[in-house]
C-alpha positions in Angstrom: 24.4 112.6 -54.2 26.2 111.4 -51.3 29.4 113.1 -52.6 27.3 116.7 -52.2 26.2 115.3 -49.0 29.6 115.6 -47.5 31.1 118.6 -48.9 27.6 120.8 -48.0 28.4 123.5 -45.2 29.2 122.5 -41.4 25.5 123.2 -40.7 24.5 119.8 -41.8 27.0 118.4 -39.6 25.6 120.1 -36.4 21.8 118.7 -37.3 23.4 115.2 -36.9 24.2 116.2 -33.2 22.0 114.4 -30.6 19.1 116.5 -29.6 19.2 118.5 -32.6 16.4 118.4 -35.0 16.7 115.8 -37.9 18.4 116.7 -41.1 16.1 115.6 -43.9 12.2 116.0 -44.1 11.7 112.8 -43.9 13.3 112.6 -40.5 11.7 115.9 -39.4 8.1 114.2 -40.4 9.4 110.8 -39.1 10.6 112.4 -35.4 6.6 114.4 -35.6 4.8 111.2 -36.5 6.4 109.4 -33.5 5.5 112.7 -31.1 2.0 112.6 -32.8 1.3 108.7 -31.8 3.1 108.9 -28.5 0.6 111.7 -27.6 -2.2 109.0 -29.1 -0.9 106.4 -26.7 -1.1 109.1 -23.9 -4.7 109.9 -24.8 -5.3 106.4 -24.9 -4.5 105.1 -21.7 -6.2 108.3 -20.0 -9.6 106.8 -21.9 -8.5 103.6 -20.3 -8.0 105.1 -17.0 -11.7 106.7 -17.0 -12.9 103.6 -17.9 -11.9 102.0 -14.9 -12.6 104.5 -12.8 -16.5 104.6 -14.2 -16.4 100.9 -14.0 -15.7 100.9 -10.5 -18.1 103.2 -9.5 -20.7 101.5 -11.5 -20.0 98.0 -9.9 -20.2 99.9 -6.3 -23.7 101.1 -6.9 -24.9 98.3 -9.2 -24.2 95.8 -5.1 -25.6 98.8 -3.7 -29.0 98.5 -5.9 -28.7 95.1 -5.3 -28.0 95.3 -1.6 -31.2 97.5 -1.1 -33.5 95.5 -3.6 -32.8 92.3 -1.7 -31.5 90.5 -5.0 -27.9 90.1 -4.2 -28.2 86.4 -3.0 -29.5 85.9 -6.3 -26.6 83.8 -8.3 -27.4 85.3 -11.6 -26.8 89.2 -9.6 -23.7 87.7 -8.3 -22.5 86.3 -11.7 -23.2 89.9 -13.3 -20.9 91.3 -10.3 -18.1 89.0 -11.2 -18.5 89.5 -14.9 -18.2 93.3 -14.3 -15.2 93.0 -12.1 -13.6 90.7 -14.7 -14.1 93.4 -17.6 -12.7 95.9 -15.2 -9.4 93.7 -15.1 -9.4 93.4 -18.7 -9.7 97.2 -19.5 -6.4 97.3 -16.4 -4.9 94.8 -18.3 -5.2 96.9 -21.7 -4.2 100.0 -20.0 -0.9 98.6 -18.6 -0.6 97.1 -22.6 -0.6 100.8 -23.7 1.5 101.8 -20.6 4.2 99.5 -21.7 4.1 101.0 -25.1 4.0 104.6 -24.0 6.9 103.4 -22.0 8.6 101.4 -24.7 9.2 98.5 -23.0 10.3 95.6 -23.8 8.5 93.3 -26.6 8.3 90.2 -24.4 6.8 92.0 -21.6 4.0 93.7 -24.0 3.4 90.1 -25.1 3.0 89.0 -21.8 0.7 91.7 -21.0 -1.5 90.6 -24.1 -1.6 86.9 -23.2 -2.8 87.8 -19.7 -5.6 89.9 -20.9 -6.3 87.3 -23.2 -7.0 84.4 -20.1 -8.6 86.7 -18.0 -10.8 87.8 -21.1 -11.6 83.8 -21.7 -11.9 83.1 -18.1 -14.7 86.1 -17.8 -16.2 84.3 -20.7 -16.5 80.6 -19.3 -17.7 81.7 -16.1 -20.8 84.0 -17.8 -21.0 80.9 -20.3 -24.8 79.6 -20.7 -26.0 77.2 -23.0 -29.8 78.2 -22.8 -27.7 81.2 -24.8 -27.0 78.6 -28.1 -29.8 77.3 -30.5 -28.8 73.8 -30.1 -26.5 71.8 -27.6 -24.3 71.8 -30.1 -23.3 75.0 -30.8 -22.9 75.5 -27.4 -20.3 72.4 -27.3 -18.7 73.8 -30.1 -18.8 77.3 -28.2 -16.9 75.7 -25.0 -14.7 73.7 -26.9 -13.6 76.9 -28.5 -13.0 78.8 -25.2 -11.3 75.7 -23.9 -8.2 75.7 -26.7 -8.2 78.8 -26.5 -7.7 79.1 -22.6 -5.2 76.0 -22.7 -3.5 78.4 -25.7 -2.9 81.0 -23.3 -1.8 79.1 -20.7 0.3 76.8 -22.6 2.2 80.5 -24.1 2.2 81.7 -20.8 4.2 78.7 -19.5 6.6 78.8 -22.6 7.7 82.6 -22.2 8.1 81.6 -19.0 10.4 78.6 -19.1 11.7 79.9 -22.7 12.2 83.5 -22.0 15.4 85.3 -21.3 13.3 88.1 -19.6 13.9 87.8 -15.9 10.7 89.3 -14.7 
């Protein structure tokens, strides 16, 4: 097969030239898969985008409300504010993931991107963390002992592709 390969009219040649179209079908449905998801990705971080946007103007008019009702000394209102704004830097965190991707950068710096949204993710959950939320005391130990390996996790791979890697960003 490869012998017919080579002796098959200059044509094939040519398709092997940069820019051209691929040769085979399978590279032709290879080169539109890769198109297809990179428009997914697009689409993707657009949703992401609106997200954030609604966010934002939900937050702003949920301190309004809470402004005008008189409830926004209330720590519970306040909690709810910060759990909001901590979402909102998850779903930035998520669209700067699929960014990267879009972009194809680097793997460590995708990585990175994860293990922040991860911590901020955990954080957002210790602080709204209540144990009147648990049937007993002790799932709600076993709750907060969770969320505290897995902050320390984070952290602790934050610090190692730091120290560890060659990335100098």
């Amino acid at each position: 097969m490869s012998g017919g390969d080579q002796s098959s009219p200059p044509q094939n040649s040519s398709d092997s030239i940069e820019g051209e179209s691929p040769r085979s079908f399978a590279e032709r449905y290879s080169h539109l898969m890769s198109r297809f998801v990179h428009g997914v990705e697009l689409a993707a971080a657009t949703v992401f985008a609106l997200l954030f946007a609604i966010g934002v103007i939900d937050l702003v008019l949920q301190i309004l409300e809470s402004v005008r009702s008189g409830t926004i000394t209330d720590p519970l209102v306040v909690i709810s504010f910060i759990d909001t704004g901590l979402l909102l830097l998850i779903i930035v965190e998520v669209y700067q993931t699929v960014l990267a991707y879009v972009e194809q950068n680097n793997t460590r710096k995708i990585v990175r991107l994860v293990i922040y949204t991860g911590v901020i993710a955990m954080v957002r959950k210790a602080i709204i963390f209540r144990t009147g939320e648990y049937a007993t005391l002790e799932d709600a130990l076993l709750a907060a002992g969770s969320y505290a390996v897995i902050i320390f996790s984070l952290v602790a791979l934050l610090f190692v592709e730091r120290i560890y890697g060659d990335d100098p960003s």
